[in-house]
C-alpha positions in Angstrom: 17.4 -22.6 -39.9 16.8 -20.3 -42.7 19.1 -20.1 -45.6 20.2 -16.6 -44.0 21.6 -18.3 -41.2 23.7 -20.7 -42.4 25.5 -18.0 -43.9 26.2 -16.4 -40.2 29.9 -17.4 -38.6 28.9 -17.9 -35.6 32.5 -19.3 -34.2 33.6 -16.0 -34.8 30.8 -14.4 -33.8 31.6 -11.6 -30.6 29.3 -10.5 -27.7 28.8 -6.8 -27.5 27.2 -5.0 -24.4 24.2 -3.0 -25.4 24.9 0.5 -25.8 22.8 2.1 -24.0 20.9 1.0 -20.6 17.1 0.0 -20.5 15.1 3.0 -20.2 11.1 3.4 -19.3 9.2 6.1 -20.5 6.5 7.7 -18.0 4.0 10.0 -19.0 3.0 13.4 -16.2 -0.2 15.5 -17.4 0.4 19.3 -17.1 -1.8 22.4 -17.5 -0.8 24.9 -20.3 0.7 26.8 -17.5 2.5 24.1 -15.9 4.4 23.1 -19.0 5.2 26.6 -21.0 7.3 27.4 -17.2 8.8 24.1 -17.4 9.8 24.5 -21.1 11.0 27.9 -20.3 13.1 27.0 -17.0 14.6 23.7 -19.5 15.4 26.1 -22.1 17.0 28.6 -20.0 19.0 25.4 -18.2 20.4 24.8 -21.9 18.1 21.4 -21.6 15.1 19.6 -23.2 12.2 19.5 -20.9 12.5 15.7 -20.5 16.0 16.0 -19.7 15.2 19.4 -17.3 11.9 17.4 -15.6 14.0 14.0 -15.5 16.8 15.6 -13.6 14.7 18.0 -11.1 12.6 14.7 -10.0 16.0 12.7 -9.2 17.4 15.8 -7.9 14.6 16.4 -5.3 14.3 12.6 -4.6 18.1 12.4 -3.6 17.7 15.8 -1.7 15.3 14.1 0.7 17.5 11.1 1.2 19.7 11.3 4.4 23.3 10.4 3.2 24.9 7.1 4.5 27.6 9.1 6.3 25.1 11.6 8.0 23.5 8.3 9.6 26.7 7.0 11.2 27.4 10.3 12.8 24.4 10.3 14.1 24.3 7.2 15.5 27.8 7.0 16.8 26.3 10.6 18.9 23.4 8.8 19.5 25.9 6.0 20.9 28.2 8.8 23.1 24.6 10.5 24.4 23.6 7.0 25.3 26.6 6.0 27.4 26.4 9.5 29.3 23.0 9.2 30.2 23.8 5.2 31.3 26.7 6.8 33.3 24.3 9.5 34.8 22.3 7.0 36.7 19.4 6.9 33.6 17.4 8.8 35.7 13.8 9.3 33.4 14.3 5.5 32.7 15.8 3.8 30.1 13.9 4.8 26.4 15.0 6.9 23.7 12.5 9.6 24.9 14.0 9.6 28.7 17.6 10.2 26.9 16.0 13.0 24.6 14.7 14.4 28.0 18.0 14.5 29.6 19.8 15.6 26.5 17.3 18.8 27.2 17.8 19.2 30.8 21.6 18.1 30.6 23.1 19.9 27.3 26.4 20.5 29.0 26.6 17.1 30.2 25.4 15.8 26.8 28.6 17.7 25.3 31.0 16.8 27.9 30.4 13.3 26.6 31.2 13.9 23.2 
């Protein structure tokens, strides 16, 4: 130990959580073009263009994600359709394309399910 440290008090020493999170930095090559509209459309957003290109990225990554909720409707329809087709006899056989082929000859029955 270094005459520094045995200076510290380390009994009462605290733990603090960092302050801010881990971050990575990641580098995009642009044209001339390509980065005067983004700095434009960051200024005009009241943001700096690594806060405007940061935010548009996770935006359109999010946008292509199907939320959690949407994917229960679906498969609790998925679950009705299933039953009525069962109930109909299955008559194109018994695959997720014979049901979508019913579904398109049978709308109302598909409803009347639901």
């Amino acid at each position: 130990m270094s005459d520094a440290q045995d200076d510290w008090d380390l009994e009462s020493a605290t733990l603090q959580q960092a302050r801010r999170p881990a971050t990575s930095a990641f580098s995009v090559r642009l044209n001339r073009e390509e980065l005067a509209a983004l700095r434009a459309a960051a200024k005009a957003a009241g943001m700096t263009t690594g806060e405007f290109i940061r935010n548009a990225a996770l935006e359109k990554a999010r946008a292509d994600k199907i939320p959690a909720a949407f994917v229960g409707v679906l498969g609790h329809t998925f679950s009705i359709a299933w039953a009525a087709y069962i109930e109909a006899g299955a008559p194109f056989g018994e695959s997720q394309e014979d049901l979508a082929r019913w579904l398109e000859e049978n709308p109302d029955r598909a409803q009347r399910a639901g």
